[in-house]
N, CA, C and O atoms as a CHARMM CRD file, in Angstrom:
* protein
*
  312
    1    1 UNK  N     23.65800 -45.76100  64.73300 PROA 1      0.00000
    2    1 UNK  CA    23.11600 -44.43200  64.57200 PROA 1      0.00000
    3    1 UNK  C     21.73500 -44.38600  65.20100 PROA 1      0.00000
    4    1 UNK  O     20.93200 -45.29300  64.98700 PROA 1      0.00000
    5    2 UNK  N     21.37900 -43.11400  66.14600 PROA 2      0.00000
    6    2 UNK  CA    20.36400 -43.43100  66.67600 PROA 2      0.00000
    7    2 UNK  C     19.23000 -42.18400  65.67100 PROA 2      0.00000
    8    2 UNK  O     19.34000 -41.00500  65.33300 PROA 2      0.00000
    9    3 UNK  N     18.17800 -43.27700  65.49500 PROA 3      0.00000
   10    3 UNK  CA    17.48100 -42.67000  64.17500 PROA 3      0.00000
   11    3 UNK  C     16.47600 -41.31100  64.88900 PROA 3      0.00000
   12    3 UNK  O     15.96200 -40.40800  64.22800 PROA 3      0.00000
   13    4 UNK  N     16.37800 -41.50000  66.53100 PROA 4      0.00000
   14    4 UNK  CA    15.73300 -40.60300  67.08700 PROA 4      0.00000
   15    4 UNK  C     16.08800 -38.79300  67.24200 PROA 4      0.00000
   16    4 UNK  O     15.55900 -37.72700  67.55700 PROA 4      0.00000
   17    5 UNK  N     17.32800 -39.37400  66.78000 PROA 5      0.00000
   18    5 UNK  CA    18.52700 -38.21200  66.82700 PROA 5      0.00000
   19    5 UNK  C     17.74100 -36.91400  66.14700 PROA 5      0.00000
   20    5 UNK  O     16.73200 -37.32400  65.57400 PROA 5      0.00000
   21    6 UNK  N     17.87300 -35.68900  66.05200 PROA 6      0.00000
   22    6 UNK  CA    17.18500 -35.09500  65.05100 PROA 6      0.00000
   23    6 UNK  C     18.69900 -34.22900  63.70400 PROA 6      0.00000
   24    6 UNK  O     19.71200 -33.53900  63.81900 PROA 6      0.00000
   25    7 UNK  N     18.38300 -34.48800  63.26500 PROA 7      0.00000
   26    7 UNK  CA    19.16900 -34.02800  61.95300 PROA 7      0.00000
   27    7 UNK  C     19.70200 -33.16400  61.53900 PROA 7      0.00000
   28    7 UNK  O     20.60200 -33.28300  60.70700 PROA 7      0.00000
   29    8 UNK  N     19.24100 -31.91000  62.06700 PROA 8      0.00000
   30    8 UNK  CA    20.01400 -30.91100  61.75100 PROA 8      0.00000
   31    8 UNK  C     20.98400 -30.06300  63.40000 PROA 8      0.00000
   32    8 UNK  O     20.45800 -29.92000  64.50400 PROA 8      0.00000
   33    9 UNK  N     21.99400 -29.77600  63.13800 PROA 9      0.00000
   34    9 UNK  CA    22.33100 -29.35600  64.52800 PROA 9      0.00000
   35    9 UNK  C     21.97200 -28.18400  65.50900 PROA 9      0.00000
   36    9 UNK  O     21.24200 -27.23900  65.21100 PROA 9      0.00000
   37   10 UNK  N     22.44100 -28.33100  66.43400 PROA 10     0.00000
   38   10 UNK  CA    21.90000 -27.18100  67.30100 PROA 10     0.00000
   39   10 UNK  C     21.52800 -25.33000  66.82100 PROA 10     0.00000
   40   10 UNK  O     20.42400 -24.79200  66.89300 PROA 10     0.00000
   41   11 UNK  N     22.37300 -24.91600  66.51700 PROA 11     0.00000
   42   11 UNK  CA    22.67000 -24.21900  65.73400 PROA 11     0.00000
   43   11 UNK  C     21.85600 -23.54200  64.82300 PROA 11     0.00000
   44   11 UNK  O     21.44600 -22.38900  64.95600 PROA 11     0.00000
   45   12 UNK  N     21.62900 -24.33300  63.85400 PROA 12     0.00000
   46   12 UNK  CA    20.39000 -24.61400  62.71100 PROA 12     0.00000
   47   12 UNK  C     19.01500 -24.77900  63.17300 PROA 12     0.00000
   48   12 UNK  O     18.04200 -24.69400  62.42400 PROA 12     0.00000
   49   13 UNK  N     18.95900 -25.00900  64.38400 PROA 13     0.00000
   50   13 UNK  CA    17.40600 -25.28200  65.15700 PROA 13     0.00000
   51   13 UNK  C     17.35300 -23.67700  65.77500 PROA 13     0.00000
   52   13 UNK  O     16.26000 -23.11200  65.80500 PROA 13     0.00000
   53   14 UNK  N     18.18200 -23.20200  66.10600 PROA 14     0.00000
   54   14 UNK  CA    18.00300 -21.48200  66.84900 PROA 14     0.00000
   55   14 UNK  C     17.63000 -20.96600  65.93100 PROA 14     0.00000
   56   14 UNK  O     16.61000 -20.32300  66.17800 PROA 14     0.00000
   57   15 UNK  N     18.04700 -20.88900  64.60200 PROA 15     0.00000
   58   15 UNK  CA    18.05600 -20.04200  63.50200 PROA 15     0.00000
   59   15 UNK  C     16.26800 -20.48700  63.08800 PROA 15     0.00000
   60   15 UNK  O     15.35400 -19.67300  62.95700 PROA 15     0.00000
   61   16 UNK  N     16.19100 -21.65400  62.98100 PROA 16     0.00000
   62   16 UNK  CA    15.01400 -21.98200  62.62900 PROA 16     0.00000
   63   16 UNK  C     13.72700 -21.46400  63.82000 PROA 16     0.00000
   64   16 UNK  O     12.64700 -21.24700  63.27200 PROA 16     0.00000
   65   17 UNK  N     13.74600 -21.28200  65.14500 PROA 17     0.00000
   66   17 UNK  CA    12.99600 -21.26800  66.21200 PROA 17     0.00000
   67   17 UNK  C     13.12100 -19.52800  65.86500 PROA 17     0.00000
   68   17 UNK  O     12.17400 -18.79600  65.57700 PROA 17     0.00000
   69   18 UNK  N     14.48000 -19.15300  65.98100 PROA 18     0.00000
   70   18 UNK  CA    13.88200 -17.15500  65.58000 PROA 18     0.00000
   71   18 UNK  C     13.46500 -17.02400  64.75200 PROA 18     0.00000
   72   18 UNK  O     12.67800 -16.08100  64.82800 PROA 18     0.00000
   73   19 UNK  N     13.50100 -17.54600  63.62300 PROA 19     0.00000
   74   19 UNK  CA    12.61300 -17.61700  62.24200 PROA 19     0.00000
   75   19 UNK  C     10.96400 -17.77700  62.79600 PROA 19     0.00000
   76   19 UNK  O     10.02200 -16.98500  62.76600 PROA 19     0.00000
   77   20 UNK  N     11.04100 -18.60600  63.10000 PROA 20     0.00000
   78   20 UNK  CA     8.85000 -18.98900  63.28700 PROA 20     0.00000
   79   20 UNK  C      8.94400 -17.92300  64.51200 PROA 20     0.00000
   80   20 UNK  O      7.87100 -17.33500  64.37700 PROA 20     0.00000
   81   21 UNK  N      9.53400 -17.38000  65.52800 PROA 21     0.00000
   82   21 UNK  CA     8.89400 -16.63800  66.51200 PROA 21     0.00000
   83   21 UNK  C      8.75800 -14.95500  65.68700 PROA 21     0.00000
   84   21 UNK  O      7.92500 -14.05100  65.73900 PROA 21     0.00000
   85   22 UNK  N     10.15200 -15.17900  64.90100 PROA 22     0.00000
   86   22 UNK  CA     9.92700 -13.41600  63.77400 PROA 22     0.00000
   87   22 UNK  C      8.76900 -13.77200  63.05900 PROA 22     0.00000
   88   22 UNK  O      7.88400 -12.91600  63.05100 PROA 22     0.00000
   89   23 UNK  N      8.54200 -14.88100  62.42200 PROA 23     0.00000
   90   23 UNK  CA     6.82400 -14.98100  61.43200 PROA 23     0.00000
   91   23 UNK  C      5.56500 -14.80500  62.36200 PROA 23     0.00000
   92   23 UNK  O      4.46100 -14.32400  62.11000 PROA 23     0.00000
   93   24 UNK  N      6.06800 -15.33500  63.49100 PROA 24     0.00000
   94   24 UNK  CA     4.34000 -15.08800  64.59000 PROA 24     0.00000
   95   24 UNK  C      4.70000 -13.87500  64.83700 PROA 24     0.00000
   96   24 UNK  O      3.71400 -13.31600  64.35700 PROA 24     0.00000
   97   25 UNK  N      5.56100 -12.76700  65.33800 PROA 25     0.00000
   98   25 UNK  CA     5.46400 -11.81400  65.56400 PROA 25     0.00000
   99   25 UNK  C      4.92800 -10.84500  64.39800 PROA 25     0.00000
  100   25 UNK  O      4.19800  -9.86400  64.53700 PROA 25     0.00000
  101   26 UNK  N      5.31300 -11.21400  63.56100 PROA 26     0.00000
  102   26 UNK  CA     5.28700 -10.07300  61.61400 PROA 26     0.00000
  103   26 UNK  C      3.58000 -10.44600  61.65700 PROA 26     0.00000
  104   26 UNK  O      2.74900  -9.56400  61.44300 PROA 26     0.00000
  105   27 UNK  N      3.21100 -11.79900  61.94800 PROA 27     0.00000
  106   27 UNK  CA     1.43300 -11.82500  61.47800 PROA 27     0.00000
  107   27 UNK  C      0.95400 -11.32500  62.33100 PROA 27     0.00000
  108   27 UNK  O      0.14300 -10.52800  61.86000 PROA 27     0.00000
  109   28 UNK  N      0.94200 -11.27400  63.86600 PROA 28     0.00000
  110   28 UNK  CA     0.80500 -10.36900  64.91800 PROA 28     0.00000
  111   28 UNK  C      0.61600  -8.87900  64.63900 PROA 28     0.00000
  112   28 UNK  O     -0.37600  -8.25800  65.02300 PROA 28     0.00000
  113   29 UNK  N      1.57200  -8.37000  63.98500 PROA 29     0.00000
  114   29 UNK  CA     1.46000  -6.64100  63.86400 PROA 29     0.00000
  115   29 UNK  C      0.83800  -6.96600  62.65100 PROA 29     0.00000
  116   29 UNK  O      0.03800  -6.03300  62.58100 PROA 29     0.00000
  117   30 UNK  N      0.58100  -7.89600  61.27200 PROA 30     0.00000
  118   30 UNK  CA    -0.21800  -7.38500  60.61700 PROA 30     0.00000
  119   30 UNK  C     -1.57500  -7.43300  60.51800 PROA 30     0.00000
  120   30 UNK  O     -2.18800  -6.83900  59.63100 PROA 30     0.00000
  121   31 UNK  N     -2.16900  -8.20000  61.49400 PROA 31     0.00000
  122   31 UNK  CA    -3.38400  -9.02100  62.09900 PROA 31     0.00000
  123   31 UNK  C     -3.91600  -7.41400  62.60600 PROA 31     0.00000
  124   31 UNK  O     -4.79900  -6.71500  62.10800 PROA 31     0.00000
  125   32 UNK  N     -3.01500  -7.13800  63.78800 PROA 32     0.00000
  126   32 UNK  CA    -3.12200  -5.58800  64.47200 PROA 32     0.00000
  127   32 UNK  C     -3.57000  -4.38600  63.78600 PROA 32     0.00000
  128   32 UNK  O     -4.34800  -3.44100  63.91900 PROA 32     0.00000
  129   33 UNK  N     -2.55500  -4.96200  62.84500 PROA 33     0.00000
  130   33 UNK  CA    -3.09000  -3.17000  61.55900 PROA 33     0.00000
  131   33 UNK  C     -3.75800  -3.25600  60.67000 PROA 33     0.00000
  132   33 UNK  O     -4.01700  -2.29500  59.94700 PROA 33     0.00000
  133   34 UNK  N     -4.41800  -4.97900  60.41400 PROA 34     0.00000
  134   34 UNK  CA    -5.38400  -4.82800  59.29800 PROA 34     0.00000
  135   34 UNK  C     -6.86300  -4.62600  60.33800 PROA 34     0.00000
  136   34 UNK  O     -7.75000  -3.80800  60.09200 PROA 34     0.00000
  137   35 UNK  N     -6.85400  -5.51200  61.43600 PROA 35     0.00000
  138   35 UNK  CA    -7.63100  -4.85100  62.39900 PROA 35     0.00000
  139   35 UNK  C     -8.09300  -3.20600  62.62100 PROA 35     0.00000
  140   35 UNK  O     -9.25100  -2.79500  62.70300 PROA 35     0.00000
  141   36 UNK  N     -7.06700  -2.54600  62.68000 PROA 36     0.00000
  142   36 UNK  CA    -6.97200  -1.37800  62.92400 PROA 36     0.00000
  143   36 UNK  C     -7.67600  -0.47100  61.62000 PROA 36     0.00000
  144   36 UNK  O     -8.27900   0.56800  61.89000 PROA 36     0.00000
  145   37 UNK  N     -7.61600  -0.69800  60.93400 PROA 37     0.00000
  146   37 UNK  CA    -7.77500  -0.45700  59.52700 PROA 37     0.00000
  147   37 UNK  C     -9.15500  -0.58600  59.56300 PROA 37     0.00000
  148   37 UNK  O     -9.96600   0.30600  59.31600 PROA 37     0.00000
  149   38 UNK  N     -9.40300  -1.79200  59.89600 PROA 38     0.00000
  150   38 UNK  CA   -11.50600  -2.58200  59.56700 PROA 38     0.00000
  151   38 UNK  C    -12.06900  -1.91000  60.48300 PROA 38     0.00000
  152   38 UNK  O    -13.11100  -1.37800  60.10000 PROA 38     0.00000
  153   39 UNK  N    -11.67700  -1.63900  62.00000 PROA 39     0.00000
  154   39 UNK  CA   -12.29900  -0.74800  62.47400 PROA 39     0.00000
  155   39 UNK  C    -12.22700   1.03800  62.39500 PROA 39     0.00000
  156   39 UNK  O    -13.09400   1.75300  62.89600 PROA 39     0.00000
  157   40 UNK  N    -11.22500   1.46400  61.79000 PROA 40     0.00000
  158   40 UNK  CA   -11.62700   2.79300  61.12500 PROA 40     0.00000
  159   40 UNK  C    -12.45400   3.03000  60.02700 PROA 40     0.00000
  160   40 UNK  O    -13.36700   3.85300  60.09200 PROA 40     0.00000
  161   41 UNK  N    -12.21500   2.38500  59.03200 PROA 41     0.00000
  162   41 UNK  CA   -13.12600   2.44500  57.71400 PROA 41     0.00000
  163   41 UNK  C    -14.68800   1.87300  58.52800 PROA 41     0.00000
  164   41 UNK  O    -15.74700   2.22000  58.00400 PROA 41     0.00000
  165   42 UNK  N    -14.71200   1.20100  59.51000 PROA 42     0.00000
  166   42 UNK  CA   -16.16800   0.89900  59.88600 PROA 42     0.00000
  167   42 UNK  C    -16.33000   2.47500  60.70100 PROA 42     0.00000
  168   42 UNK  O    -16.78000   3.36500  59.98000 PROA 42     0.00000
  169   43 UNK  N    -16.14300   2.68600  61.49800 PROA 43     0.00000
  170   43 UNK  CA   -16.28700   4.11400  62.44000 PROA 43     0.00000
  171   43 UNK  C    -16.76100   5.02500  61.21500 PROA 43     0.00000
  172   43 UNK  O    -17.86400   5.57100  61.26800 PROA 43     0.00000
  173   44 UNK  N    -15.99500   5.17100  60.21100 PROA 44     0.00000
  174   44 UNK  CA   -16.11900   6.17300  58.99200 PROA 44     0.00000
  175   44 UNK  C    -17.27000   6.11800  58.48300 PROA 44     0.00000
  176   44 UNK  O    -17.87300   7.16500  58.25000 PROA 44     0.00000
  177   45 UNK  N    -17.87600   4.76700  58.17500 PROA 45     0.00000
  178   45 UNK  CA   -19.21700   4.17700  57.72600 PROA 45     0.00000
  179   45 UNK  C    -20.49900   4.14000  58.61600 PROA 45     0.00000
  180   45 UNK  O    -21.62100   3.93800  58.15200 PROA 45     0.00000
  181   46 UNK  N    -20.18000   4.39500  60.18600 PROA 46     0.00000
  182   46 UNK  CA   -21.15500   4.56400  61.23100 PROA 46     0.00000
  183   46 UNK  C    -21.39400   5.91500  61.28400 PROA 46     0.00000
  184   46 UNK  O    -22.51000   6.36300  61.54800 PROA 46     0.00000
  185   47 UNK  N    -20.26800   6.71900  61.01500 PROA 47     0.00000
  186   47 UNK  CA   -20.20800   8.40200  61.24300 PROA 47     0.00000
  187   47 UNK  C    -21.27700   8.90000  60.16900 PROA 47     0.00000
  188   47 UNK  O    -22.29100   9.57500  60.35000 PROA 47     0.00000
  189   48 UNK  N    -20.69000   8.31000  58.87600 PROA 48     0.00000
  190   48 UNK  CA   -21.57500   8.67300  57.60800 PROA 48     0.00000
  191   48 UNK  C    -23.03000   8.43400  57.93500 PROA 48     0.00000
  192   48 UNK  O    -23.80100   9.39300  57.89300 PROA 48     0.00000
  193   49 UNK  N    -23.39900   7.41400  58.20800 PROA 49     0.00000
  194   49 UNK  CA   -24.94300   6.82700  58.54000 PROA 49     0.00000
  195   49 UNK  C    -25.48400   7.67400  59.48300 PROA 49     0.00000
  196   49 UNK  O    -26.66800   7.36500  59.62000 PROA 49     0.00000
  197   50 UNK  N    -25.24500   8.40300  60.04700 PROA 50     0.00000
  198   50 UNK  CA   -25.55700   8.82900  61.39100 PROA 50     0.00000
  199   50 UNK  C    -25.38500  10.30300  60.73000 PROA 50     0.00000
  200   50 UNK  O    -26.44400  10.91300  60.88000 PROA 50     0.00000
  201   51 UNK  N    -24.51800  11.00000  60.12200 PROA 51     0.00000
  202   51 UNK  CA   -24.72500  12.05900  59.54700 PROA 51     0.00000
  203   51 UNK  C    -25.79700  12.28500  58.28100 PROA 51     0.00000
  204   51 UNK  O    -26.35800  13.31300  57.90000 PROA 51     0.00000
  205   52 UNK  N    -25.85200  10.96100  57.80200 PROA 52     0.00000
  206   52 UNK  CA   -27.02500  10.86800  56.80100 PROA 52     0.00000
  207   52 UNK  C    -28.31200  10.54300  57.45200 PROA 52     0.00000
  208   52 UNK  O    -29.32700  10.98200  56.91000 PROA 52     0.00000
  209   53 UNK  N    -28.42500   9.85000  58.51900 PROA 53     0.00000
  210   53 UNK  CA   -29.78700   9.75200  59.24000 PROA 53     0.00000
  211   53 UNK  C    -30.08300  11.59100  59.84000 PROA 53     0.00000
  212   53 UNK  O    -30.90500  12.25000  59.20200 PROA 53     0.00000
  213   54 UNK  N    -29.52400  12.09800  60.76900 PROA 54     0.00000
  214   54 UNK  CA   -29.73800  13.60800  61.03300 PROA 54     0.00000
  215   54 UNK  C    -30.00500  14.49400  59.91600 PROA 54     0.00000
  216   54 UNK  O    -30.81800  15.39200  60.13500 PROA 54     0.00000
  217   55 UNK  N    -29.31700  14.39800  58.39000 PROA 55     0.00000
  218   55 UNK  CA   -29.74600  15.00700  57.20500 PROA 55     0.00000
  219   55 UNK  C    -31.04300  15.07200  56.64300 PROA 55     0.00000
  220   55 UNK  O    -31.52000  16.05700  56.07900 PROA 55     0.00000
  221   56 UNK  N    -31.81600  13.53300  56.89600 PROA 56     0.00000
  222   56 UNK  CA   -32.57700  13.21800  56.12900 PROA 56     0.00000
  223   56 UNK  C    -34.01800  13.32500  57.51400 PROA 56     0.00000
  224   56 UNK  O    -35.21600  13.08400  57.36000 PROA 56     0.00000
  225   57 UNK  N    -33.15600  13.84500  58.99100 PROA 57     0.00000
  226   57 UNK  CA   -34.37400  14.09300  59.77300 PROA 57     0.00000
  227   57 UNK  C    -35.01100  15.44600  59.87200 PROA 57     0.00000
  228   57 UNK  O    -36.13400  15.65400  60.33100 PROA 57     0.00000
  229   58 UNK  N    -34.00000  16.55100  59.29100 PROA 58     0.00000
  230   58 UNK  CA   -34.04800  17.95800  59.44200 PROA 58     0.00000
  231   58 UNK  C    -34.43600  18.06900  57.80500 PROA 58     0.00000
  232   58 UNK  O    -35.02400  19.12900  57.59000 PROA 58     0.00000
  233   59 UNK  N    -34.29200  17.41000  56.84000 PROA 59     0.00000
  234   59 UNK  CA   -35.57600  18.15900  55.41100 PROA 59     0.00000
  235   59 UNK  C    -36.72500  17.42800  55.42800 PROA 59     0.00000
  236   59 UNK  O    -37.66900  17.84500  54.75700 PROA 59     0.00000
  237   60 UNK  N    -36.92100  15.73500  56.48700 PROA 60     0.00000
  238   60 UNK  CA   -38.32900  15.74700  57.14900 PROA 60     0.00000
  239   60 UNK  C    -39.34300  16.84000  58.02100 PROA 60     0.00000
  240   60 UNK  O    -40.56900  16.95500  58.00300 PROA 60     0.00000
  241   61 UNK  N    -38.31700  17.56600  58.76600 PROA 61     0.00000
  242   61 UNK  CA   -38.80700  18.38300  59.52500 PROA 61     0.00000
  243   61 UNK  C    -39.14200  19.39700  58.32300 PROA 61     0.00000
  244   61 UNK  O    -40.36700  19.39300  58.19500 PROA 61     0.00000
  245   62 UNK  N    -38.65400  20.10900  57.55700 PROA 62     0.00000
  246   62 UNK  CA   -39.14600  20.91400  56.82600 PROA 62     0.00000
  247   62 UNK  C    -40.09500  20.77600  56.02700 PROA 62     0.00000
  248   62 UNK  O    -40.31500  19.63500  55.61900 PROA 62     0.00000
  249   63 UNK  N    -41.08600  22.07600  55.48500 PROA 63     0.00000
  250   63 UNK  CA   -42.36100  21.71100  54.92700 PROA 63     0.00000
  251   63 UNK  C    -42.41100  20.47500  53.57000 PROA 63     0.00000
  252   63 UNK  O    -41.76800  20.60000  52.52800 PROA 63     0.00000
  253   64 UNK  N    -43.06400  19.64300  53.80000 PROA 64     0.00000
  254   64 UNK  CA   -42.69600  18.77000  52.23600 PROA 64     0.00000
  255   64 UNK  C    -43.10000  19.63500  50.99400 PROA 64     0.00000
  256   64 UNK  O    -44.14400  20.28200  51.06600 PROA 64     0.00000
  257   65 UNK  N    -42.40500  19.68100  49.96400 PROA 65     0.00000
  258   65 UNK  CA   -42.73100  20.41000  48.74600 PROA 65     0.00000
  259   65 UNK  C    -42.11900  19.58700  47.71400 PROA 65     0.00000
  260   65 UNK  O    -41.19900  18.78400  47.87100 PROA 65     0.00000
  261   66 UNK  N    -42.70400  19.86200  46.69300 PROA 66     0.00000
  262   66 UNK  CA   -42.57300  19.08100  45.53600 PROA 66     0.00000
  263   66 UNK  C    -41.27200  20.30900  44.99700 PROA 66     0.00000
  264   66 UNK  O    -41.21500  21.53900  45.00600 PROA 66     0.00000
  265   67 UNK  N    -40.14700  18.97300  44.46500 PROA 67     0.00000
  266   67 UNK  CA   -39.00900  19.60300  43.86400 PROA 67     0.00000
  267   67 UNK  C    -39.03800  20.90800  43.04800 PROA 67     0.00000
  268   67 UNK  O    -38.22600  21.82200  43.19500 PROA 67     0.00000
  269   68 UNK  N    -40.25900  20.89500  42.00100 PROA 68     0.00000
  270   68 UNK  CA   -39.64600  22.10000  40.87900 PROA 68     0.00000
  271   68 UNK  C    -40.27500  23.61900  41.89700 PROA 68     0.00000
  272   68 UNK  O    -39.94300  24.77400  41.63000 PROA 68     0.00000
  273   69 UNK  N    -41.10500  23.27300  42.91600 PROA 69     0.00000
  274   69 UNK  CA   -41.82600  24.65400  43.97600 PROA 69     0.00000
  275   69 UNK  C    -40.50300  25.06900  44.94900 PROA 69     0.00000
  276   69 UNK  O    -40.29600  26.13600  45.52700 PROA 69     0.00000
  277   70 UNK  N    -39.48800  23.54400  44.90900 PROA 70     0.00000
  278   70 UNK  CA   -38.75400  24.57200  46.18300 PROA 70     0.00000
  279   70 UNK  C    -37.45400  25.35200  45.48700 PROA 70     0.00000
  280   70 UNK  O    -36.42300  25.67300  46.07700 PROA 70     0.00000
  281   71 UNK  N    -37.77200  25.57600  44.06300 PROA 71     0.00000
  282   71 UNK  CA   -36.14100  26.19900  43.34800 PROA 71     0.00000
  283   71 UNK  C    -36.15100  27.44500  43.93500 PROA 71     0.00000
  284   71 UNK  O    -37.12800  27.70400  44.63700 PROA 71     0.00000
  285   72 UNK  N    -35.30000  28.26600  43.81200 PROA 72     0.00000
  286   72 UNK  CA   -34.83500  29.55100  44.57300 PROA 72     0.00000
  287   72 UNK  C    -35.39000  30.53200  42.98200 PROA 72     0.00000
  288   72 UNK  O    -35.89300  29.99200  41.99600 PROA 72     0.00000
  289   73 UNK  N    -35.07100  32.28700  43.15600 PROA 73     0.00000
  290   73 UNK  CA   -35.01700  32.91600  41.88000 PROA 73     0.00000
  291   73 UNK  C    -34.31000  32.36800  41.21600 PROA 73     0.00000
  292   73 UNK  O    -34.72600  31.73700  40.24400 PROA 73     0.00000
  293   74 UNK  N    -32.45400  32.46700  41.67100 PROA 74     0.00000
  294   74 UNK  CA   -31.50500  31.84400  40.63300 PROA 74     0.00000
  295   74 UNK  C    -31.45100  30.64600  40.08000 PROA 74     0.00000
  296   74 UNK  O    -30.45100  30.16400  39.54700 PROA 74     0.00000
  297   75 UNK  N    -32.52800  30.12500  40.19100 PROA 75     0.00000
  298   75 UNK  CA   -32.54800  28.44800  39.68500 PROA 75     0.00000
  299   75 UNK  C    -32.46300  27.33100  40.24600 PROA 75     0.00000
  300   75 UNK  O    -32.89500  26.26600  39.80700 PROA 75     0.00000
  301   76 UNK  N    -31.60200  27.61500  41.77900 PROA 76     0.00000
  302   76 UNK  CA   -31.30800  26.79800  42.01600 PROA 76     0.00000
  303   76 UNK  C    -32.26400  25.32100  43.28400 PROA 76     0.00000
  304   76 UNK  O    -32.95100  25.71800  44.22500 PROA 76     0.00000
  305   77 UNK  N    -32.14500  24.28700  43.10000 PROA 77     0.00000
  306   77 UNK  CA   -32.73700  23.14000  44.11300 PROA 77     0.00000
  307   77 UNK  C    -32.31500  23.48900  45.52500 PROA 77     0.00000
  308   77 UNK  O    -31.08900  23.41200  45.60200 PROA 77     0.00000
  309   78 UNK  N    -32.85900  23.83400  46.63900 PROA 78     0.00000
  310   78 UNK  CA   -32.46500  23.87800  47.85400 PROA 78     0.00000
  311   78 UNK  C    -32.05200  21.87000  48.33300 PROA 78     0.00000
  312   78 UNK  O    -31.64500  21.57400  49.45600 PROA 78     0.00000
């Protein structure tokens, strides 16, 4: 018996070789879409910052006033 032989038959080695090329392909697309994912929720988090930096440059631009001077008649905080 030649011990170099490998053990299981031909057959059983295809099944096994589409098996690991379907697992590299499945981590592939999920690698892709968790990717895809980290860079939207980041874009979302750059958009925000950037809409909160322009917010906080336009009530700089406005006169500074102390909170309870800038209420409106109806009560309310601008």
């Amino acid at each position: 018996m030649n011990r170099n032989a490998p053990m299981a038959s031909p057959h059983d080695v295809s099944w096994f070789s589409f098996l690991t090329h379907a697992l590299i392909w499945i981590a592939l697309v999920g690698a892709g879409l968790l990717l895809a994912w980290f860079v939207a929720v980041l874009h979302d988090s750059v958009e925000r910052g950037e809409q909160r930096r322009l917010q906080q440059q336009r009530s700089a631009a406005s006169p500074m006033t102390l909170p309870f001077l800038s209420e409106t008649r109806t009560g309310e905080v601008r």
